[in-house]
matplotlib code that plots the C-alpha trace (Angstrom):
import matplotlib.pyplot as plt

x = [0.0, 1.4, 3.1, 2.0, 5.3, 6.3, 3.5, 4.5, 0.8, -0.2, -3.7, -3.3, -0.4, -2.9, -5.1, -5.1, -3.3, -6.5, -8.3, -5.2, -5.4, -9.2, -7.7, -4.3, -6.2, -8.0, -5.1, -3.1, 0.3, -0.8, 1.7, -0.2, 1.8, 1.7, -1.5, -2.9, -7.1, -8.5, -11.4, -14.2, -16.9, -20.3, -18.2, -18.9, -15.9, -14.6, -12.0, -10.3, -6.6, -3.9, -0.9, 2.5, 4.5, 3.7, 1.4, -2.3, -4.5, -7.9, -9.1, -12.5, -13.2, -16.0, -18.3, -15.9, -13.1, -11.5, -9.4, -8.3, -6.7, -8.9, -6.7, -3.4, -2.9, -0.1, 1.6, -0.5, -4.0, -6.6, -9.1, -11.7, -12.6, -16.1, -15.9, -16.0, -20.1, -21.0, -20.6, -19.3, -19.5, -17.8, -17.7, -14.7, -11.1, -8.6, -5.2, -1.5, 0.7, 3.8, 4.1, 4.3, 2.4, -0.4, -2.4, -6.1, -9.3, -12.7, -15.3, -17.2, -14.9, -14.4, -18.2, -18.2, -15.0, -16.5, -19.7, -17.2, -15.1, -16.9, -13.5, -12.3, -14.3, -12.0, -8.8, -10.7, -13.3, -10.2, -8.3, -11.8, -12.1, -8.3, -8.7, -11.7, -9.5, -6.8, -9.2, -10.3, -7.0, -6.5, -9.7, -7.9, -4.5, -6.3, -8.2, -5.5, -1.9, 0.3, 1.3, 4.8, 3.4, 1.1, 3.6, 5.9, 2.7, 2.6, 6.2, 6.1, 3.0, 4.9, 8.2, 5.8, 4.9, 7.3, 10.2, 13.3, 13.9, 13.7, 10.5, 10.6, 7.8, 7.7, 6.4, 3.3, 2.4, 2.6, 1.0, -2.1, -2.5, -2.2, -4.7, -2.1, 0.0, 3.3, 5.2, 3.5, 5.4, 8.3, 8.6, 7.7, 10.3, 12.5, 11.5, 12.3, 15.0, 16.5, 16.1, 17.2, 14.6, 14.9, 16.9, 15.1, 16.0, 13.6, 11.9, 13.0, 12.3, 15.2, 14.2, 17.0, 15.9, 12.6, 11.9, 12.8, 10.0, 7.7, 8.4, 8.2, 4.3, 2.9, 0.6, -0.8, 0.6, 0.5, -2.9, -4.1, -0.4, -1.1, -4.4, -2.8, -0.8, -3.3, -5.6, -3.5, 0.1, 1.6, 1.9]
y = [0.0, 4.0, 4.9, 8.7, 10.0, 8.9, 11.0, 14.6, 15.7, 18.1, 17.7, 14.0, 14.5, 16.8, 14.2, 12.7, 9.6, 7.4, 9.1, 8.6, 4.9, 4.8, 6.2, 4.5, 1.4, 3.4, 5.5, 4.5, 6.1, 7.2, 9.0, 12.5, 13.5, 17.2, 17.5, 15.0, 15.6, 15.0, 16.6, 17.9, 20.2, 17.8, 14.9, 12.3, 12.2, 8.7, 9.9, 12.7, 13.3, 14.2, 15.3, 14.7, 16.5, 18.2, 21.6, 21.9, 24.5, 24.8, 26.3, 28.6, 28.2, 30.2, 28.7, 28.9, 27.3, 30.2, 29.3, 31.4, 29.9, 30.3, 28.3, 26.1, 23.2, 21.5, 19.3, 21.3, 20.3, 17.8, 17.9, 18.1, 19.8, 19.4, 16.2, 16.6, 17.7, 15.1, 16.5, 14.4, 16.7, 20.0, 23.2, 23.8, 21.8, 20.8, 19.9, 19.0, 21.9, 20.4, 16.9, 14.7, 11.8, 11.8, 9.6, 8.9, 7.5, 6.5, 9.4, 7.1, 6.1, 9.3, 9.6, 6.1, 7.0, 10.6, 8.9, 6.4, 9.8, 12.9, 15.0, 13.4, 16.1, 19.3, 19.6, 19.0, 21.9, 23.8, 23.5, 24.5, 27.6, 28.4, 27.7, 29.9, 32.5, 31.7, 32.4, 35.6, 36.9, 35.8, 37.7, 40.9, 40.3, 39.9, 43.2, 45.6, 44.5, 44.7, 41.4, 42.2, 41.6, 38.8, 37.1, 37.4, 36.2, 33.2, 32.2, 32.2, 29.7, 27.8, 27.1, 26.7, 24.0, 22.4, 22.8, 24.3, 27.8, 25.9, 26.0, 24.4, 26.0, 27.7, 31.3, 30.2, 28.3, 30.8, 33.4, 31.1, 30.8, 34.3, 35.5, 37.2, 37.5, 35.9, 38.9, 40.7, 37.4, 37.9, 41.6, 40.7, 38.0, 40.3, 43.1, 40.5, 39.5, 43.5, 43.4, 40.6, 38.6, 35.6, 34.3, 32.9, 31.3, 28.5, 26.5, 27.4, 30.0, 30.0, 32.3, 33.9, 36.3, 35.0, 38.1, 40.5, 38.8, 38.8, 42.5, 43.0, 41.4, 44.4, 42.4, 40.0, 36.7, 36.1, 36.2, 32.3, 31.5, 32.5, 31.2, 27.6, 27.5, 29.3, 26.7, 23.8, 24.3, 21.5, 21.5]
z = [0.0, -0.6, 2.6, 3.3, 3.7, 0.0, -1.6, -2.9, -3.5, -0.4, -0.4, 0.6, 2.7, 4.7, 5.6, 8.7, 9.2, 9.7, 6.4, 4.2, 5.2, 3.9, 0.3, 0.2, -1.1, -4.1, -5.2, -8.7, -9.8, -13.5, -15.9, -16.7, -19.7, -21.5, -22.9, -21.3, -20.8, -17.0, -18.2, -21.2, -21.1, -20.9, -21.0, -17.9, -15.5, -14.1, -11.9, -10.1, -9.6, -7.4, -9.6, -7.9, -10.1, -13.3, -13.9, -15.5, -16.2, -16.4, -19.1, -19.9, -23.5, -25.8, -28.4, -31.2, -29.2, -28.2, -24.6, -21.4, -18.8, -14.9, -12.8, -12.5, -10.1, -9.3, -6.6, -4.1, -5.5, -7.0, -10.0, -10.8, -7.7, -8.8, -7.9, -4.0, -4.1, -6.1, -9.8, -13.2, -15.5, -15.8, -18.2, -19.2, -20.2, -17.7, -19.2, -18.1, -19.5, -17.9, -18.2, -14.8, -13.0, -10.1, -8.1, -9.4, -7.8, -8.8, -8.3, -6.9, -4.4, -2.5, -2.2, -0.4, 2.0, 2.6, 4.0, 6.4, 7.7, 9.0, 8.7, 4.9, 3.0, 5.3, 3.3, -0.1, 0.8, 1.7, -1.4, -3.5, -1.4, -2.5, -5.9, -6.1, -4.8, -7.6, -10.0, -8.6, -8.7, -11.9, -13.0, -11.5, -13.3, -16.6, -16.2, -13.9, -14.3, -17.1, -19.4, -17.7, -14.5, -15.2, -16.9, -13.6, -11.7, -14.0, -13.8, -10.1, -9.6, -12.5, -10.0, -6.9, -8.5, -10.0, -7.2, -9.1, -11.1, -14.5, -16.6, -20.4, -21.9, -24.9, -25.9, -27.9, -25.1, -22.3, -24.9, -25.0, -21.2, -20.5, -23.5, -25.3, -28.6, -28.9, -29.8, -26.4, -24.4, -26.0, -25.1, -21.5, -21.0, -22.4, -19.5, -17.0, -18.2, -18.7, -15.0, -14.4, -12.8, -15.3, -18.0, -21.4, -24.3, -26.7, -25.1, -21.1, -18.8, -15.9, -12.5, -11.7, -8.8, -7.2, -4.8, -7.2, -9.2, -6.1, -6.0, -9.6, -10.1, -7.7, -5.8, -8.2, -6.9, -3.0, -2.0, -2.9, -2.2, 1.6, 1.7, 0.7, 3.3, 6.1, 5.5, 4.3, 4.7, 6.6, 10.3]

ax = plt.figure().add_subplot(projection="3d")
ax.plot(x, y, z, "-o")
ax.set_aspect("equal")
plt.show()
């Protein structure tokens, strides 16, 4: 059975003891590759996940398939959060952008185990509430802060999750999460980079001064960050 103190993913590392040994059972390791789908619009949902390394996004999209990225998950979450109140279907797309693995479970399964443990459902709830704020404060970046800062925003969440300074990403890619043209990304990396924040070239993004990033994205990243780890953050 997964021993709790191998597993990366800090949603179930913050359950307790006695309701990670009711999951443990139903959990698989599962590659979750770049690209790879963990969810449709309309389309019924068999299982939700628990990444362990890799970043997705979840993705708003318009009737002519137009996309925005609402949210990003990582190591620190689980989707679809939907899941938790019941729901199979959802809305919009949610993708791996970063290739990596997770743990995944049969919806069906965490409504049984839910119904066994009275406090199982806590750190979920949590984490919704969190990613809710996320994607308010994404909402705000969009419409009040600069590509430049957005972009520093962006880059920050990226090595939160993924645990080193070095992102390999390229430039169409980022200019489709943020909404934006690729020439307006490549401008922006190259403010960062004139003030030495990061370093680019094709394909990577290297942080090269994280505070001075912090500083530089006036406010836009740091509020979901705290929440996270007020409500979650291991203790």
């Amino acid at each position: 059975m997964i021993e709790k103190t191998g597993v990366r993913n800090r949603i179930l590392k913050a359950l307790s003891d006695d309701d990670f040994s009711l999951v443990a059972p139903h959990l698989d390791l599962v590659p979750m590759p770049n690209r790879f789908k963990v969810a449709s619009p309309g389309q019924p949902l068999d299982y939700l996940y628990f990444p362990e390394s890799g970043i997705g996004a979840v993705m708003s999209l318009t009737p002519n398939g137009e996309s925005s990225e609402a949210g990003m998950f990582g190591v620190e979450g689980f989707v679809p959060t939907s899941t938790i109140i019941g729901d199979n279907l959802v809305p919009y797309d949610i993708e791996m952008k970063v290739g990596g693995a997770g743990y995944r479970m049969p919806i069906r399964m965490i409504a049984e185990l839910m119904l066994k443990s009275a406090s199982l459902h806590v750190p979920f709830v949590k984490y919704m509430h969190v990613f809710a704020v996320q994607v308010a404060f994404t909402a705000l970046a969009n419409a009040r802060f600069t590509i430049d800062q957005r972009l520093a925003r962006w880059i920050l969440m990226c090595q939160d999750r993924i645990g080193h300074d070095t992102l390999e990403i390229t430039h169409e890619y980022i200019a489709m999460l943020l909404s934006t043209r690729r020439p307006s990304v490549t401008n922006a990396l190259h403010v960062l980079e004139g003030e030495r924040l990061i370093r680019s070239s094709r394909g990577i993004v290297a942080v090269v001064n994280r505070k001075g990033l912090e500083r530089f994205s006036r406010g836009c990243y740091g509020v979901p960050e705290h929440e996270f780890e007020r409500l979650i953050g291991d203790r």
